[in-house]
C-alpha atoms as one frame of an Amber mdcrd trajectory, in Angstrom:
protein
 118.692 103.463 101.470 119.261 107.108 101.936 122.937 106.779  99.646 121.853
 106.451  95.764 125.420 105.095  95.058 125.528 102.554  97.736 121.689 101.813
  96.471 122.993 101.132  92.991 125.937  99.082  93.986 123.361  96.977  96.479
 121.155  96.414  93.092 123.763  95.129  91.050 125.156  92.824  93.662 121.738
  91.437  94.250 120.884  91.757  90.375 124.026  89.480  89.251 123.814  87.062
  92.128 120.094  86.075  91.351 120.023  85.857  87.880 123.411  84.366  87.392
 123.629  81.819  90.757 120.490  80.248  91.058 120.729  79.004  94.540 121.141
  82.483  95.922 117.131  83.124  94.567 115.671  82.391  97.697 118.672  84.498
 100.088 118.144  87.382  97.381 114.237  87.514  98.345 114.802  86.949 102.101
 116.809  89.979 101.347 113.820  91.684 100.021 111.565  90.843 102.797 114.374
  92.351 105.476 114.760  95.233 104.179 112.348  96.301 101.964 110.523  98.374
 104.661 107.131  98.745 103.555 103.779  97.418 105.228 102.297  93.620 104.959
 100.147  94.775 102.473 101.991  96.572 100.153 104.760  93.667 100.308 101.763
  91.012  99.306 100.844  93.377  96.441 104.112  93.584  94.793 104.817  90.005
  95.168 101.255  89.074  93.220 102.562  91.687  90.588 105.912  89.970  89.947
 104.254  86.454  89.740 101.359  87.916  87.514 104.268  89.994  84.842 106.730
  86.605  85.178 103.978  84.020  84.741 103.497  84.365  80.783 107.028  83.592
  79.960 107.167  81.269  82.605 103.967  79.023  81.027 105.400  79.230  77.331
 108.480  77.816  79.000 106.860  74.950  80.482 104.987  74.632  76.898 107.817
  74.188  75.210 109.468  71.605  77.607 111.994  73.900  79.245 113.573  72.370
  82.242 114.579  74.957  84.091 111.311  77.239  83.019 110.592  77.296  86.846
 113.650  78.470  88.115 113.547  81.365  85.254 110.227  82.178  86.804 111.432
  82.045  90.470 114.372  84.788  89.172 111.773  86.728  87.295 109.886  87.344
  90.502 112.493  88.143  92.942 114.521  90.356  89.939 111.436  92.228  89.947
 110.760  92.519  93.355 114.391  94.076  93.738 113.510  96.252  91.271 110.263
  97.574  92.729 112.209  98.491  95.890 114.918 100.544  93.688 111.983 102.854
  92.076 110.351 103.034  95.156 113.518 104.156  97.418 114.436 106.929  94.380
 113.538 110.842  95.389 114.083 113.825  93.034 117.620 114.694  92.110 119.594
 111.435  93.173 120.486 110.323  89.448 121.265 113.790  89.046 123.885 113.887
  91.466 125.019 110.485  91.065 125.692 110.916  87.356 127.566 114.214  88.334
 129.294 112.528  90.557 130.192 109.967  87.789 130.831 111.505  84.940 131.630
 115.052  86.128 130.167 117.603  84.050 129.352 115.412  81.492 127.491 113.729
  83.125 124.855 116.566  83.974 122.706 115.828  81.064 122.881 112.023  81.332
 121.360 112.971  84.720 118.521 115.048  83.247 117.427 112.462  81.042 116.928
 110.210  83.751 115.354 112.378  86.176 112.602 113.621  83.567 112.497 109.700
  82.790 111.973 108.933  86.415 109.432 111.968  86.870 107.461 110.302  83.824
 107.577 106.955  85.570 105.789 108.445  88.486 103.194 110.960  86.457 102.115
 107.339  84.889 101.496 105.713  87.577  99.363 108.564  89.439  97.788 108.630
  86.290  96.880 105.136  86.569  95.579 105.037  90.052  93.310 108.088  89.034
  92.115 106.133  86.382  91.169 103.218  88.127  89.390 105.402  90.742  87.743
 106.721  88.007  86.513 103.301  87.322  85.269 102.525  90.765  83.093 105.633
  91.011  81.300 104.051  88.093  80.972 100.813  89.140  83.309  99.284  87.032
  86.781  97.256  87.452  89.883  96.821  85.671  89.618  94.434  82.879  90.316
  92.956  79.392  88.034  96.074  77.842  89.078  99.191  80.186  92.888  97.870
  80.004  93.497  99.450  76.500  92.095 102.465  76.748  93.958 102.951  80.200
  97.494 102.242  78.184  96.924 104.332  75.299  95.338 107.148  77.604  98.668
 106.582  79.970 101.255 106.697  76.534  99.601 109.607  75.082  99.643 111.805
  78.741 103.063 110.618  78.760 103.980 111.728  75.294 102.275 115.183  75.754
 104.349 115.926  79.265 107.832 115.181  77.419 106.636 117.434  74.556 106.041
 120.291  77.300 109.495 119.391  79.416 111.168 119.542  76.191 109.366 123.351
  75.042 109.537 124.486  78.615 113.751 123.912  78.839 114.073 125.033  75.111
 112.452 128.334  76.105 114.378 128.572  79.018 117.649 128.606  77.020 118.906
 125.073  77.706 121.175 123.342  74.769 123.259 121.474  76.890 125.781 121.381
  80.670 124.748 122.734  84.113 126.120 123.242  87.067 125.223 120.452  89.814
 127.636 119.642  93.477 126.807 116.725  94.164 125.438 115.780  97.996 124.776
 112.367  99.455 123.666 111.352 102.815 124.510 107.829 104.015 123.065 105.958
 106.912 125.369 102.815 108.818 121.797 100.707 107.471 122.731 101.644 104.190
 126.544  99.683 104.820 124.478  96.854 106.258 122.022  96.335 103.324 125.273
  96.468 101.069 127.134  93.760 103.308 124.604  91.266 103.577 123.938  91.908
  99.328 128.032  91.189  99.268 127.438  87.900 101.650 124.791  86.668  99.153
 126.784  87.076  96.249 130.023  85.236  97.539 128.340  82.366  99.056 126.678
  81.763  95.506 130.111  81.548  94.524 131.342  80.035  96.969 128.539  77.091
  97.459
């Protein structure tokens, strides 16, 4: 979705509607496979990542006799899913504007934050994928004894990069307010995505 606002909105809608009507689950992820837009591949990778990250809680549910541990785990995977398409649809300077947008001027720093969160997000994830190539040049594979040293390498690349934003916009001058007019483009398949998230959510209500 080109529209960051109408993105948000479609989130939410789809957010609420799985985790709080359970029999819109399966719509919300037939949702996700319409209009996700990505190869068969990439769709079968996220989907064993959302089961892998939801099955822990899932089995400590079932261990302790919780009825409904499976339909927690069903939400877990499609909430996820969702949210994999969000970060991947974001570009550079959308929660900037949006926040502007918002909040007006005070909102400009609330939209900093998040865009040197966002830009962190992605720095750690290149920095994982150079790590595991890393790994397959010698021979080796992501497991129990390369995992740790691949999140605390990750954290403390992460940690150094918000020590250097934060030096590199305090010797720039920056204490707090900018100037930012806000632009968004919108595309008739963002209304569409939106409409059928609205359809989801009232016929969980509804039914």
């Amino acid at each position: 979705m080109s529209d960051v606002r109408l993105r948000v909105i479609t989130l939410l809608i789809l957010s609420v509607s799985v985790f709080f009507l359970p029999q819109t689950a399966l719509l919300g992820f037939i949702w996700w496979l319409i209009f996700s837009k990505q190869s068969l591949r990439l769709m079968i990778r996220e989907v064993l990542a959302a089961v892998l990250i939801s099955a822990f809680p899932t089995v400590i549910l079932l261990l302790s006799s919780d009825a409904s541990a499976l339909i927690y785990g069903v939400k877990t995977v499609v909430l996820l899913l969702l949210a994999f398409w969000f970060g991947r649809s974001c570009s550079p300077g959308e929660f900037q504007h949006l926040f502007v947008w918002l909040f007006g001027k005070h909102g400009f720093d609330l939209g900093l934050a998040c865009e040197i969160f966002m830009m962190q997000i992605s720095h750690v994830f290149h920095d994982a994928k150079g790590y595991r190539a890393a790994l397959s040049q010698k021979n080796k594979r992501l497991g129990p004894k390369t995992i740790l040293p691949l999140a605390f390498g990750v954290t403390a690349l992460s940690i150094r990069r918000m020590k250097l934003s934060s030096k590199l916009l305090a010797r720039r001058g920056y204490v707090k307010g900018g100037t930012c007019k806000p632009v968004f483009y919108a595309e008739k398949a963002d209304v569409l995505r939106l409409v059928f998230a609205a359809g989801i959510f009232v016929f969980g209500i509804l039914f």
